[in-house]
C-alpha positions, 0 to 999 in steps of 0.5 A: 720479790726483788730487794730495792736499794735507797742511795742517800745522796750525802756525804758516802763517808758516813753512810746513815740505814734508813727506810723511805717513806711510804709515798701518798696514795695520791696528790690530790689536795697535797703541797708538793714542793720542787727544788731546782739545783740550779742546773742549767735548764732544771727550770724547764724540765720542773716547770713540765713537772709542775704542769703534770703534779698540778693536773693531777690536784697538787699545789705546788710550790717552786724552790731553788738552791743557790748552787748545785755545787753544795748541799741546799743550806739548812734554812732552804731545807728547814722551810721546805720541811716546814711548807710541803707534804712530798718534795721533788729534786730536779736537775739537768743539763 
C-alpha cells in the first residue's frame, strides 16, 4: 500500500499535519456545495460538475469568491461550513 500525501493549500510558512476526512459513501440526499475561485470559465466546468453530483442524488449549492487572488473571506467559509455536507473547489482557465 503506497503512502498518499494531503497538500494543504495555505499558507506553506506555517505548514498545519492534519488527516482527511473520510469521504460519504455516497451523495445521495447530501448538500454538496461548490466554490468557483472566480477563474476565468470556472463557471463552465462546475456547472458540468453540477449536472453530474445532481444526477447522482446531491443537492447542490453554488458559491463563488470574489477573487481568485486571496483566500475565500472567513464569512464565505463560515456560511459554506454551515449549509453543506462535502464541498468542492474549482478553477480554470
Amino acid at each position: 500500500m503506497s503512502e498518499s500525501i494531503l497538500l494543504d493549500p495555505g499558507s506553506e510558512r506555517d505548514p498545519v499535519q492534519r488527516s482527511p476526512r473520510a469521504l460519504p459513501a455516497d451523495l445521495t440526499g447530501r448538500k454538496v456545495g461548490l466554490l468557483d475561485i472566480s477563474k476565468p470559465r470556472g463557471d463552465v466546468f462546475l456547472d458540468e460538475v453540477q449536472s453530474l453530483l445532481e444526477a447522482e442524488g446531491a443537492e447542490v449549492v453554488r458559491f463563488r469568491k470574489p477573487t481568485f487572488t486571496r483566500p475565500a473571506p472567513t464569512e464565505l467559509r463560515q456560511d459554506i461550513a454551515g449549509q453543506v455536507d462535502v464541498v468542492l473547489e474549482a478553477l480554470a482557465d
